[in-house]
The first five atom37 places (N, CA, C, CB, O) and aatype in JSON, in Angstrom:
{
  "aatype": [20, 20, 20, 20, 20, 20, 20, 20, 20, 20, 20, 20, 20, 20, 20, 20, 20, 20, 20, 20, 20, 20, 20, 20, 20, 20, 20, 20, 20, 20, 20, 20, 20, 20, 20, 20, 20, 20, 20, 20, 20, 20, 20, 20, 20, 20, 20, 20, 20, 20, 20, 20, 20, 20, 20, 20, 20, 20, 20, 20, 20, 20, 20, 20, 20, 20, 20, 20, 20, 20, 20, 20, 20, 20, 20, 20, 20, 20, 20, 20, 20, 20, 20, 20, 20, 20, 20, 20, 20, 20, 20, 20, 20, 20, 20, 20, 20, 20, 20, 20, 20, 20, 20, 20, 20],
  "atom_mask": [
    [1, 1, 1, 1, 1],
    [1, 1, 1, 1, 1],
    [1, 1, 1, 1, 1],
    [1, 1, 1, 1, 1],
    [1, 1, 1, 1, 1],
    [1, 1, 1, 1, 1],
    [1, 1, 1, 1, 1],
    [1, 1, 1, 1, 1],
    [1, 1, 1, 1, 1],
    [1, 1, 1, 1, 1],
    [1, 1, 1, 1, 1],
    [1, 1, 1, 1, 1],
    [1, 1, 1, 1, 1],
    [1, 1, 1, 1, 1],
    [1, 1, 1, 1, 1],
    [1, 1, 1, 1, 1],
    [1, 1, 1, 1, 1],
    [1, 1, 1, 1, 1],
    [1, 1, 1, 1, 1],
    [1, 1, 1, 1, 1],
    [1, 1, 1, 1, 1],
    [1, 1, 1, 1, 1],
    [1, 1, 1, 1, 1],
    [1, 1, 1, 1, 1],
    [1, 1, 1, 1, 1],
    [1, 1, 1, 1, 1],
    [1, 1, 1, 1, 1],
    [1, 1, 1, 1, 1],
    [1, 1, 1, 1, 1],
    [1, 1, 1, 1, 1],
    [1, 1, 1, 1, 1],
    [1, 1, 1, 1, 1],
    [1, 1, 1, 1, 1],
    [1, 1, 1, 1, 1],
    [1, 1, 1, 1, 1],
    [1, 1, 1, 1, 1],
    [1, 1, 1, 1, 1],
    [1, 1, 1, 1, 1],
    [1, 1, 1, 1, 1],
    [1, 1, 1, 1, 1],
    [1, 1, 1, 1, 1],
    [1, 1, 1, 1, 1],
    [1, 1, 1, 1, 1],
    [1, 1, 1, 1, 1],
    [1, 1, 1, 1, 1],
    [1, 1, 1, 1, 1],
    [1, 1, 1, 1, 1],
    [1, 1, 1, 1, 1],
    [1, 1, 1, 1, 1],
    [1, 1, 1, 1, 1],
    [1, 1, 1, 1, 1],
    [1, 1, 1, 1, 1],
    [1, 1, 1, 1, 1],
    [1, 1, 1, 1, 1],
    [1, 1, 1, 1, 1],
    [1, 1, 1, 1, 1],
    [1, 1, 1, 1, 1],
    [1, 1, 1, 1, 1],
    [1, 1, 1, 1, 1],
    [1, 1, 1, 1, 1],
    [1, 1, 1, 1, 1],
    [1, 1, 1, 1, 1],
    [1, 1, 1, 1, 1],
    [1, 1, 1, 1, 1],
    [1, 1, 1, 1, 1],
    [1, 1, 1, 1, 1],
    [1, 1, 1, 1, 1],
    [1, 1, 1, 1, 1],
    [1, 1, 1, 1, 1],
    [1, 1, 1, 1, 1],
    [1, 1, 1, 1, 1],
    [1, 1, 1, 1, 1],
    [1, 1, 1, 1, 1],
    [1, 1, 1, 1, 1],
    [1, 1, 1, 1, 1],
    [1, 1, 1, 1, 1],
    [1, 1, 1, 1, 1],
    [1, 1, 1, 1, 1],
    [1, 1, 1, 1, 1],
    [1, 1, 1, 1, 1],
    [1, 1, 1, 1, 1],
    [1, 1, 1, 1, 1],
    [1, 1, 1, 1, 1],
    [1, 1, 1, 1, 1],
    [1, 1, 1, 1, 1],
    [1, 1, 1, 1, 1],
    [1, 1, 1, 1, 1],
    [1, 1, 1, 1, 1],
    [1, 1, 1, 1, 1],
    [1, 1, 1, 1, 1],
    [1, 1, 1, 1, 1],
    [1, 1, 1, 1, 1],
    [1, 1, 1, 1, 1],
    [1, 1, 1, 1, 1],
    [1, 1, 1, 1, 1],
    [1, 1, 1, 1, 1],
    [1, 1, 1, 1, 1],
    [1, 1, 1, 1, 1],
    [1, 1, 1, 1, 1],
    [1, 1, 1, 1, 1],
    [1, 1, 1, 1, 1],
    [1, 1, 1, 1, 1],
    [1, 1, 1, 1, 1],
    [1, 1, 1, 1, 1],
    [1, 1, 1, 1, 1]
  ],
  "atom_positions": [
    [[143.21, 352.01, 27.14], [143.12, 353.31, 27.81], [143.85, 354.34, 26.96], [143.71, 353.24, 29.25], [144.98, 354.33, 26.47]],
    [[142.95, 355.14, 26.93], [143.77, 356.73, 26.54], [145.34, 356.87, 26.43], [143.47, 357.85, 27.76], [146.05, 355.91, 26.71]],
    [[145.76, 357.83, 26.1], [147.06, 358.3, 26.06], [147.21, 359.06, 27.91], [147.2, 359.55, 24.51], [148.09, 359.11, 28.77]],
    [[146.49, 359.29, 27.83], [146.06, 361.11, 28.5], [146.04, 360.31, 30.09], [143.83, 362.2, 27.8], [146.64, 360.62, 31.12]],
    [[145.26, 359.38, 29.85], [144.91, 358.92, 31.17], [146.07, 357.61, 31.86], [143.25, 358.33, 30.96], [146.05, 357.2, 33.02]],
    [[146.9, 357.2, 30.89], [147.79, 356.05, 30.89], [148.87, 357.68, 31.71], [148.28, 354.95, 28.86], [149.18, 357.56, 32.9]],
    [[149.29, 358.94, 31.01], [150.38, 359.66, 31.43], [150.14, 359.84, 32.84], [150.58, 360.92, 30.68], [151.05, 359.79, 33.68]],
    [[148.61, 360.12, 33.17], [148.06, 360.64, 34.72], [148.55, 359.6, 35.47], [146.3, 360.82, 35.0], [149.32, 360.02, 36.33]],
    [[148.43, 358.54, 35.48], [148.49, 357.4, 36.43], [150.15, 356.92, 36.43], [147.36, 356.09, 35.87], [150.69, 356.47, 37.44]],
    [[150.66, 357.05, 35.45], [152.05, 356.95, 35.44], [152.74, 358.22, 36.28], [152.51, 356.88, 33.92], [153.86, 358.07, 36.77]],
    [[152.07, 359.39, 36.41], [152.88, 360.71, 37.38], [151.56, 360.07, 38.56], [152.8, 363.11, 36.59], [152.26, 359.33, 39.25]],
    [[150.78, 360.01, 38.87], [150.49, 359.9, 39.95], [151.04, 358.53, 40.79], [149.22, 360.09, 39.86], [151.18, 358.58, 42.01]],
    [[151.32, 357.44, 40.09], [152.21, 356.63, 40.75], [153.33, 356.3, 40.98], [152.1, 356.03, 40.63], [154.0, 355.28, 40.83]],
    [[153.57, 358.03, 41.67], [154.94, 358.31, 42.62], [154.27, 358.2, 43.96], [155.79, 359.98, 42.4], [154.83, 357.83, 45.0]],
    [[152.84, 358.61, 43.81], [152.73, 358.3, 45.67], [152.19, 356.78, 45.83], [151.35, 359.51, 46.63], [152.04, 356.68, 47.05]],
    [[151.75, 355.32, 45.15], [151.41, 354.62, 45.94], [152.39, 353.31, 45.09], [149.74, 354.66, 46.19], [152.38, 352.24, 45.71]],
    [[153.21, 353.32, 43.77], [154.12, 352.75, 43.61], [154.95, 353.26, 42.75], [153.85, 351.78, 43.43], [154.84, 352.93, 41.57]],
    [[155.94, 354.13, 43.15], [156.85, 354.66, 42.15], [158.15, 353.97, 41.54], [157.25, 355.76, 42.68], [159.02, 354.66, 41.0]],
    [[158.23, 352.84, 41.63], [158.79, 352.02, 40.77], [157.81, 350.73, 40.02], [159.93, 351.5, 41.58], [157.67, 350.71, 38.79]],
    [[157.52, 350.26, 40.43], [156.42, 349.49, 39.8], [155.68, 349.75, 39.01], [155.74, 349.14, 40.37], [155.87, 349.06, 38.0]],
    [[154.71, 350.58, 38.89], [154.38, 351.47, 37.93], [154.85, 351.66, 36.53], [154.55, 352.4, 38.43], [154.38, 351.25, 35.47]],
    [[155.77, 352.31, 36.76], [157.07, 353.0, 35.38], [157.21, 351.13, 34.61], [159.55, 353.94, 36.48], [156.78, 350.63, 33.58]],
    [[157.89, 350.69, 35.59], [158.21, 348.96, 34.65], [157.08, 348.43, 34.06], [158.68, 347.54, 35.69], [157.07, 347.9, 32.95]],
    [[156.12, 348.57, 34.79], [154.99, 347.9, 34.45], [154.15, 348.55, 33.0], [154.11, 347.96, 35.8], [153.37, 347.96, 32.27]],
    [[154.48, 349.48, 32.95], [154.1, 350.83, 31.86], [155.23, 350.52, 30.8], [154.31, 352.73, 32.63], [154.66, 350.25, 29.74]],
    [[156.37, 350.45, 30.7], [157.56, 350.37, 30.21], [157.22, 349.12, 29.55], [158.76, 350.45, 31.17], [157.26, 349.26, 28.33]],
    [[156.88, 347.86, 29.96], [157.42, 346.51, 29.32], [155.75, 346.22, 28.29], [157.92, 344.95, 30.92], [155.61, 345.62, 27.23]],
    [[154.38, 347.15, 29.42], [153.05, 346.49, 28.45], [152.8, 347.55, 27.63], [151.52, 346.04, 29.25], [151.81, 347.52, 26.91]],
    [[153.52, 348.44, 27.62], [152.52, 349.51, 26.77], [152.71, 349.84, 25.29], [152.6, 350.9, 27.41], [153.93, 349.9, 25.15]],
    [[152.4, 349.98, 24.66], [153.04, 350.1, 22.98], [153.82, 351.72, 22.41], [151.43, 349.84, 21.78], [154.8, 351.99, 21.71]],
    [[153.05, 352.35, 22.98], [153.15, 353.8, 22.37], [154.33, 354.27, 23.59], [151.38, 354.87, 22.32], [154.39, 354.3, 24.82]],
    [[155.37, 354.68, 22.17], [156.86, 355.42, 22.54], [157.08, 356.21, 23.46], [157.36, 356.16, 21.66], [158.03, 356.26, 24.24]],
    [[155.48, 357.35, 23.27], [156.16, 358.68, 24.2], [155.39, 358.21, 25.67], [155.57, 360.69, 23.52], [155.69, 358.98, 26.58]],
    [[154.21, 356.81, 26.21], [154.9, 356.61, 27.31], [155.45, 355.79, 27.7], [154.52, 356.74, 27.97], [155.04, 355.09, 28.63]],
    [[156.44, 355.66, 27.17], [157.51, 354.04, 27.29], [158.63, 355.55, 27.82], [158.11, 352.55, 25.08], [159.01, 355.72, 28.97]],
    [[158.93, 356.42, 26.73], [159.8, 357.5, 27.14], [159.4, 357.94, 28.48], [159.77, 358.65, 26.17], [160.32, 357.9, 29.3]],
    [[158.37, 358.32, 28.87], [157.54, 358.97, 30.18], [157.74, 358.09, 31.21], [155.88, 359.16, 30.02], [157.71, 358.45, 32.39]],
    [[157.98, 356.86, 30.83], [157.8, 355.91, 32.65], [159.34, 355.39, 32.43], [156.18, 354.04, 32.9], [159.6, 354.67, 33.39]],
    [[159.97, 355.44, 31.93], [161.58, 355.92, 31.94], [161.93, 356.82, 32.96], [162.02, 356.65, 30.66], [162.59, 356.73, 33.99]],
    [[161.23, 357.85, 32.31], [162.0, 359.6, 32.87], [161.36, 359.35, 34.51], [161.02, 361.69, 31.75], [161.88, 359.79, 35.54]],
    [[160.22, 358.6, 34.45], [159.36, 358.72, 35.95], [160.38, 357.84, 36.53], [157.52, 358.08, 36.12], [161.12, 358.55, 37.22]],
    [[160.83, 356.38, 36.56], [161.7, 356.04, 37.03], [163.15, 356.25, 37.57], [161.57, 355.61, 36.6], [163.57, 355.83, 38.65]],
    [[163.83, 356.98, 36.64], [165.23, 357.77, 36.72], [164.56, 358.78, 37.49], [166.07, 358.34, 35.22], [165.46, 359.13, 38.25]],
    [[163.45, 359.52, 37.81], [163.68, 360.81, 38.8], [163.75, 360.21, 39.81], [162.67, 361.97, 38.95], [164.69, 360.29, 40.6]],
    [[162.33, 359.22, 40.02], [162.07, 358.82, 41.4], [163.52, 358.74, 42.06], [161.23, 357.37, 41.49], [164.11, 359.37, 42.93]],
    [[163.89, 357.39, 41.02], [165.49, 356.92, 41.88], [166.76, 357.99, 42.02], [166.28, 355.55, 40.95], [167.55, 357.7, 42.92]],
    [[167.11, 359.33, 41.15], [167.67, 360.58, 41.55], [167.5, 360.8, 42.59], [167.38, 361.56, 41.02], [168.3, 360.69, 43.52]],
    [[165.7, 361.37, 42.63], [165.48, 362.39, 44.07], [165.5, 361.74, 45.52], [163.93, 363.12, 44.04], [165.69, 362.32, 46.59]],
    [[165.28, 360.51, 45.33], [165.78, 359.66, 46.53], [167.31, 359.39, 47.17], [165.36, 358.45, 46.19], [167.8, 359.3, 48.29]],
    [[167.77, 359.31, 45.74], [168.96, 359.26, 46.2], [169.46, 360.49, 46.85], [169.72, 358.88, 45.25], [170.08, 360.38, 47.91]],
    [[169.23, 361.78, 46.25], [169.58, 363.07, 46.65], [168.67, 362.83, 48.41], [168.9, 364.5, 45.28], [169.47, 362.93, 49.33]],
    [[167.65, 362.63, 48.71], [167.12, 362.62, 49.71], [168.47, 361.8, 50.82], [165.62, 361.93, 49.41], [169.1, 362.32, 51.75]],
    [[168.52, 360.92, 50.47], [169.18, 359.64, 51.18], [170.7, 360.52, 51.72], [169.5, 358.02, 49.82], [171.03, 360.68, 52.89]],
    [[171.36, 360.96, 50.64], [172.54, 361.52, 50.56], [172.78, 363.45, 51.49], [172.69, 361.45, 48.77], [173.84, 363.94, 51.88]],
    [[171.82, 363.87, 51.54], [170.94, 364.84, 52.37], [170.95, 364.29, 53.84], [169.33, 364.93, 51.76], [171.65, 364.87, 54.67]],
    [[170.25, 363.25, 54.19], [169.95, 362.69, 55.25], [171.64, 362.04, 55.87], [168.66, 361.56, 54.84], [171.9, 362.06, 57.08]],
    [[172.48, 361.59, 54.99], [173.77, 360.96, 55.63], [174.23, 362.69, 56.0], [175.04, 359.79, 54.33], [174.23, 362.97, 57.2]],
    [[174.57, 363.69, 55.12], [175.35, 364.48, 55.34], [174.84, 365.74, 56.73], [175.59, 364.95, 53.91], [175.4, 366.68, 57.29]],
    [[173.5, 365.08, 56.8], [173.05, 365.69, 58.45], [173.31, 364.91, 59.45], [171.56, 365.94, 58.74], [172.78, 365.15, 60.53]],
    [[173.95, 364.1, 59.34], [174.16, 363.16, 60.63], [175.25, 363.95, 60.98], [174.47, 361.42, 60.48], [175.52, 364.18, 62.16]],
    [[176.08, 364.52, 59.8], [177.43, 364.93, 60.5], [177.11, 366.38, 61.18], [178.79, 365.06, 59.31], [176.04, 366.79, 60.73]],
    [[177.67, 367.28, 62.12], [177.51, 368.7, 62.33], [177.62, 369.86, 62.04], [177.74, 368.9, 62.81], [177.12, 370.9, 62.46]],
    [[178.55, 369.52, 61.03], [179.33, 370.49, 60.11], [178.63, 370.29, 59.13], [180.81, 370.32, 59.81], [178.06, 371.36, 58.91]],
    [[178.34, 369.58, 58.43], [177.52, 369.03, 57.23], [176.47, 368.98, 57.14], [177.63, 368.05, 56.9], [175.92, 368.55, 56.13]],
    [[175.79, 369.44, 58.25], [174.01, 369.52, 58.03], [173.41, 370.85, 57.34], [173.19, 369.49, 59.63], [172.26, 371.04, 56.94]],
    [[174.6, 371.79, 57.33], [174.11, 372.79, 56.65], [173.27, 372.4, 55.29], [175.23, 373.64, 56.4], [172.09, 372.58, 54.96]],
    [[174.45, 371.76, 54.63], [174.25, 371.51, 53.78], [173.31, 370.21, 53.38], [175.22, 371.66, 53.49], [173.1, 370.13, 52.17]],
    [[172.68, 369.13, 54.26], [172.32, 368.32, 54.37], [170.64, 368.44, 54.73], [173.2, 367.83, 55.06], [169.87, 367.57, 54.34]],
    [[170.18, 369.56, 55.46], [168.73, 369.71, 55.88], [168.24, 370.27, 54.76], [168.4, 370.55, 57.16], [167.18, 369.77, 54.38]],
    [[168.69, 371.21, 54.06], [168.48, 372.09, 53.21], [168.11, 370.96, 51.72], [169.89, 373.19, 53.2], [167.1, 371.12, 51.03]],
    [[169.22, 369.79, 51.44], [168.8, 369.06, 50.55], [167.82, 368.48, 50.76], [169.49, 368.4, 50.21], [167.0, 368.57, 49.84]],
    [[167.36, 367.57, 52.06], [166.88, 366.75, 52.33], [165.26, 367.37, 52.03], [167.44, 366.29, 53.59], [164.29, 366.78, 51.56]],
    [[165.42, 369.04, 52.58], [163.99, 369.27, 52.29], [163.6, 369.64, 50.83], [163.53, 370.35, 53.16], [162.46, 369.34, 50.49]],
    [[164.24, 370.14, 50.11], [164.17, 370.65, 48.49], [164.03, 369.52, 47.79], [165.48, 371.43, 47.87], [163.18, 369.36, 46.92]],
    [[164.81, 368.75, 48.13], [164.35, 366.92, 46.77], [163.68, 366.34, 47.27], [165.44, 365.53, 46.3], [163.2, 365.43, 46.59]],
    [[163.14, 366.48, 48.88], [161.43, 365.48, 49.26], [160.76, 366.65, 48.91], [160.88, 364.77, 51.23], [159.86, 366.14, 48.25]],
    [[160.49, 368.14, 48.85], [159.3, 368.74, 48.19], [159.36, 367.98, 46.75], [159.38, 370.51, 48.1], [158.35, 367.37, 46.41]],
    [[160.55, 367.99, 45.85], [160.31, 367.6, 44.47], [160.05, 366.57, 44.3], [161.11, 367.76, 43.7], [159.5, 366.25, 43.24]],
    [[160.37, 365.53, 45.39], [159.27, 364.17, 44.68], [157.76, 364.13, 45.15], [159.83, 362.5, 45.2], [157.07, 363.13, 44.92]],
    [[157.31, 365.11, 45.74], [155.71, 365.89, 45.68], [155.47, 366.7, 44.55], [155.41, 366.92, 46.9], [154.77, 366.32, 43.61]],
    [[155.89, 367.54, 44.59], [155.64, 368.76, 44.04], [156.09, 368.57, 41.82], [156.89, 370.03, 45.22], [155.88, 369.37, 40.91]],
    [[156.6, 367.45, 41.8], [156.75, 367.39, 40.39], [155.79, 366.59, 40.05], [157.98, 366.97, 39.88], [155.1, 367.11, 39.17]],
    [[155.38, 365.31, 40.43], [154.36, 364.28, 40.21], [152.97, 365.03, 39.85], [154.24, 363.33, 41.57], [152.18, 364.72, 38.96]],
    [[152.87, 366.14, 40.83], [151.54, 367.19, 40.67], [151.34, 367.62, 39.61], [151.51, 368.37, 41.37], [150.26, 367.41, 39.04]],
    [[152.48, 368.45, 38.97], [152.41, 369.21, 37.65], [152.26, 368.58, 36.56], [153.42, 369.9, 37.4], [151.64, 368.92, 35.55]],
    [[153.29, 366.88, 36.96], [153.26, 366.1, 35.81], [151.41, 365.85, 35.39], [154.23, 364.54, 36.22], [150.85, 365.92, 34.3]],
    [[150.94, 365.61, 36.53], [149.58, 365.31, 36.48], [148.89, 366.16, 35.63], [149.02, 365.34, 37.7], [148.18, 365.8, 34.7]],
    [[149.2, 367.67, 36.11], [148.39, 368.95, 35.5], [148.49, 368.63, 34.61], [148.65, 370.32, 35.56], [147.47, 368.13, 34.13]],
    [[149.66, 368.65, 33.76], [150.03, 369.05, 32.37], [149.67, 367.67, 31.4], [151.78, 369.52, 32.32], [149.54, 367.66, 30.18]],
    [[149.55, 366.62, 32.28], [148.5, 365.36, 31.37], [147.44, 365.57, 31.6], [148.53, 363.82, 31.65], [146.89, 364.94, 30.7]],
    [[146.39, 366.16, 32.37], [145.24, 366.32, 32.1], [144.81, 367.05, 30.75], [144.81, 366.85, 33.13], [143.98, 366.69, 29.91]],
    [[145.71, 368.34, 30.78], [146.12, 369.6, 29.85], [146.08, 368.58, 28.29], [148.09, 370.48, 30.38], [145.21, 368.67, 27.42]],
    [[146.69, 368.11, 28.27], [147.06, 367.08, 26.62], [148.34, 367.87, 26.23], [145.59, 367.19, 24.96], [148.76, 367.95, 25.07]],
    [[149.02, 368.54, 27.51], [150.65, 369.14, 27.07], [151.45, 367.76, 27.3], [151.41, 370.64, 28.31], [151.26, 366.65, 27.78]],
    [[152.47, 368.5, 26.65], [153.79, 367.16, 27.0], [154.87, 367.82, 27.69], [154.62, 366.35, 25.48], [155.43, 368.88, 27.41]],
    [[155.1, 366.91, 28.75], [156.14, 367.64, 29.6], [157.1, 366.55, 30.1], [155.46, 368.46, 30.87], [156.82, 365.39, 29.83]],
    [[157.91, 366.75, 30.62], [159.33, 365.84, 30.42], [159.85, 365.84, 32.15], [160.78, 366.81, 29.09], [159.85, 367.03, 32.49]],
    [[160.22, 365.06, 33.2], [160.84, 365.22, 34.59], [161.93, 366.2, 34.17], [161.44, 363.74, 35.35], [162.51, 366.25, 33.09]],
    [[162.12, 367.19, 35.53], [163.1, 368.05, 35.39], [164.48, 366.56, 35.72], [162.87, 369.66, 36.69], [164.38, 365.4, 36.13]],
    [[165.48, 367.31, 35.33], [167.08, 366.85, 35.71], [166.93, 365.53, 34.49], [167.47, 366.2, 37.86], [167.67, 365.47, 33.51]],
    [[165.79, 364.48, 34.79], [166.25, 363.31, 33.8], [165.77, 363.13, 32.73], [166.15, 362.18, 34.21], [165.83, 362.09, 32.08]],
    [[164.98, 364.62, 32.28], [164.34, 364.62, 31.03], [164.94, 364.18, 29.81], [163.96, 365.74, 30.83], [164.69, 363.37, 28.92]],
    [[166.22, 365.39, 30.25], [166.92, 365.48, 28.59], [167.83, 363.93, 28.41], [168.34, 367.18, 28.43], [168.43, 363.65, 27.37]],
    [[167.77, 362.91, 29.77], [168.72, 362.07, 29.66], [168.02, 360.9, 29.05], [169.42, 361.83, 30.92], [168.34, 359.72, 29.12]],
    [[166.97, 361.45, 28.42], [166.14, 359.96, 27.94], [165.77, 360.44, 26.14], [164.18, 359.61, 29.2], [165.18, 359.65, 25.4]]
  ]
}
């Protein structure tokens, strides 16, 4: 398979396996930049969840939900709303990198 079409399926499988995917991409695939790509897809997934998770404890408290609803909804739009673009921009034949765990790979 393609380059192009290996990147699509690696950002689109944040919605039906977003860890599985990335490993599975990571250990068979030969070519660097998406061994780099299902890296960066892995480290976000597990970030923005965590940020989700950590969102969700700090609304349990009352005082702390300010700050807790507000996360909870901004890092579940971004594990939608980034997978999308990632998509766009592999259809495109651009190269684009996850925000926050890009530069860490």
């Amino acid at each position: 398979m393609e380059e192009k079409g290996l990147k699509v399926i690696l950002h689109a499988s944040a919605f039906f396996a977003p860890c599985l995917v990335p490993i599975l991409f990571f250990i068979f695939i030969k070519d660097e930049e998406v061994k780099r790509l299902s890296v960066q897809a892995l480290l976000f997934q597990f970030v923005m969840w965590l940020l989700v998770i950590i969102g969700g404890i700090l609304t349990i408290t009352i005082i702390l939900a300010i700050i807790g609803i507000p996360m909870m909804i901004i890092f579940g739009l971004m594990v939608v709303i980034v997978p999308i673009i990632g998509i766009v921009k592999a259809l495109k034949g651009e190269t684009w990198e996850y925000p926050i765990v890009g530069k860490w790979i």
